[in-house]
N, C-alpha and C positions, 0 to 999 in steps of 0.2 A: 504494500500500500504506500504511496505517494503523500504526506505530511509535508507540508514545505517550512516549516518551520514550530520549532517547539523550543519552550525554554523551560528549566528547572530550576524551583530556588530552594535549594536544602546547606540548611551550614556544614554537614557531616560529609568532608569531600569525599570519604571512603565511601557514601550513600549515593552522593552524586554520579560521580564519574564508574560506579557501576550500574547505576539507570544509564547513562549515557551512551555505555558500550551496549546493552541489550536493546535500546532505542534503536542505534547505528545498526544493529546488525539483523535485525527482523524489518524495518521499515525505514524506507528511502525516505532520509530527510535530509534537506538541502542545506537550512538553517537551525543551529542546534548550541542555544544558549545555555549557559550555567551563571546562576548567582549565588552567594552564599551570606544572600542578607535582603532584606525588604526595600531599604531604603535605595539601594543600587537597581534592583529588578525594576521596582515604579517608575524611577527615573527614568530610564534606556527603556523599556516597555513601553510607557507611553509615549515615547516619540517615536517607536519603531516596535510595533507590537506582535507577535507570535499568534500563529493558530493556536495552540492549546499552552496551557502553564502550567507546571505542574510545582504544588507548592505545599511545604512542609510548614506546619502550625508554629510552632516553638519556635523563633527565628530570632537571635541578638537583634535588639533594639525593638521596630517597629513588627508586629507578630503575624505571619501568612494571611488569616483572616481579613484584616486589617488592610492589605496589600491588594488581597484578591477585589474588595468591597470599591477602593479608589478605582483601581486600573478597569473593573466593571462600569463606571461611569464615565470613565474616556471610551474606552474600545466596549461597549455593548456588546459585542462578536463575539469577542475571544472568551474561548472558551478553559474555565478553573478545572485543574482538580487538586485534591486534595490527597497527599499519602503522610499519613502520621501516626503517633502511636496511641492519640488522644480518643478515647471511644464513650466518652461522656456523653449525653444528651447535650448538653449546654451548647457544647464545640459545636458538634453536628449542626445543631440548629443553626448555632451563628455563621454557621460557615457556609449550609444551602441557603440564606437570609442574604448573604453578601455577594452570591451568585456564584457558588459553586456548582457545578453540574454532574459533579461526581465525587466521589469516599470513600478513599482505601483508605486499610490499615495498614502499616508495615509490618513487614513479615508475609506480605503476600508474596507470593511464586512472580517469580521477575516476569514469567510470558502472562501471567494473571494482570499484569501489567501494563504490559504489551498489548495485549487483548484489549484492556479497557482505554486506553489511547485511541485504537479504533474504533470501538462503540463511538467514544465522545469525536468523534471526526465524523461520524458515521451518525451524528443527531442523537447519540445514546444516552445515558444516565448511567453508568454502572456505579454500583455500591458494593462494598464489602458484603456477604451475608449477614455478620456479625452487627454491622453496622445498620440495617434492612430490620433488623430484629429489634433495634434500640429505638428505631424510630417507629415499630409497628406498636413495641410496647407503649412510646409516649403518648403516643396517640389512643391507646385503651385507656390510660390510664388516666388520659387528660377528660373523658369520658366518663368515667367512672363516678370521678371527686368531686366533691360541691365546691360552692361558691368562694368559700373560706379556704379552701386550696387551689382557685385560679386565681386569687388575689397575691399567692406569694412569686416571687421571680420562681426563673427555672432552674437554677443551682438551689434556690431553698427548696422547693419541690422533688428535684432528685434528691435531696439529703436525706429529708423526709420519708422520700421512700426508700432508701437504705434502712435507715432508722426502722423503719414498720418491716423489713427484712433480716434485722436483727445484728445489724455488723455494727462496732462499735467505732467509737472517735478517730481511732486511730485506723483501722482499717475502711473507712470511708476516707479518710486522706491520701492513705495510700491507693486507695481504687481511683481515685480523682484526680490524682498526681497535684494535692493541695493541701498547704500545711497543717496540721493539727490546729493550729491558734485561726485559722481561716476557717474551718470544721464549727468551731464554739462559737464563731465571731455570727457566722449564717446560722445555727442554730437560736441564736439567742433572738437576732431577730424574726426569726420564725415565731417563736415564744412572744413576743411582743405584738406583731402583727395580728398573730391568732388572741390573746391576750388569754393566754396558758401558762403555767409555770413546771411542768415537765414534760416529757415526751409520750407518756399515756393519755395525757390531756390533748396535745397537740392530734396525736394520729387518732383520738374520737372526733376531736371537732372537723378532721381536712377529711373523715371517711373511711378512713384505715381500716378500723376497730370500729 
């Protein structure tokens, strides 16, 4: 398949430049960018933009998200995806919100990769499975809950439902890749919002329990 140009912006040049060669070597591409930071892709991007971009969340300085959301309102066209390690709801949201068109996780099989390059050339949407399943959840779940749980954000609402799933402080930071004192800081305002003073209180009133 013929791509005429694709750019990557991952800071792990070990990650890079092994997308790059597996790009090179399954599909003809004439222009084949690498960034290793937000602020340089945006720049050079929007004055000379790429069919597809492929972009890592976690990025020194300004974060993939963030990058994808600008360069989406210069180039309309060009087409996001996303390959990161981040499998949150939050992420996900913000990141098809900013106009991503597609959601790998890392650790997907390189021609898994390859593959979903041409889907999204090809008008496609690919997703992770893993990722397909986080969104099918949020959406039952966002269904489910009354009113006093679409009132809180979507980080205190996944908490929440960690919490009514039974992992504690610490193992919700670690699922989130967010610090323990970040964990207590969105709990408490859950508590406040809902105007509860524990977590059995909270998960009656959001629907849990």
């Amino acid at each position: 398949m013929n791509v005429s140009s694709i750019a990557i912006i991952e800071d792990d040049e070990k990650i890079s430049q092994y997308l790059a060669a597996q790009i090179k070597e399954h599909l003809h591409v004439s222009n084949l960018k690498i960034y290793n930071n937000a602020e340089q892709a945006l720049q050079e991007l929007a004055a000379h933009p790429v069919e597809i971009g492929l972009f890592d969340v976690n990025l020194p300085g300004m974060n993939g998200i963030d990058c994808i959301q600008r360069l989406k309102m210069i180039h309309p066209k060009m087409q996001m995806m996303v390959l990161t390690v981040y499998d949150d709801a939050d992420t996900i949201f913000s990141a098809l919100k900013a106009g991503a068109t597609s959601y790998l996780l890392k650790g997907t099989p390189p021609e898994k990769v390859v593959q979903a390059i041409e889907e999204v050339f090809q008008g496609g949407s690919p997703i992770s499975s893993q990722i397909a399943r986080k969104v099918i959840e949020a959406f039952a779940l966002k269904e489910k809950l009354n009113n006093f749980y679409q009132e809180l954000s979507r980080r205190e609402q996944e908490i929440l439902d960690l919490l009514s799933r039974g992992f504690r402080y610490q193992e919700i930071a670690d699922k989130l890749f967010i610090s323990l004192d970040t964990v207590r800081t969105h709990i408490r305002n859950c508590y406040e919002k809902l105007q509860v003073n524990n977590r059995v209180e909270a998960l009656k009133k959001t629907g849990f329990i």
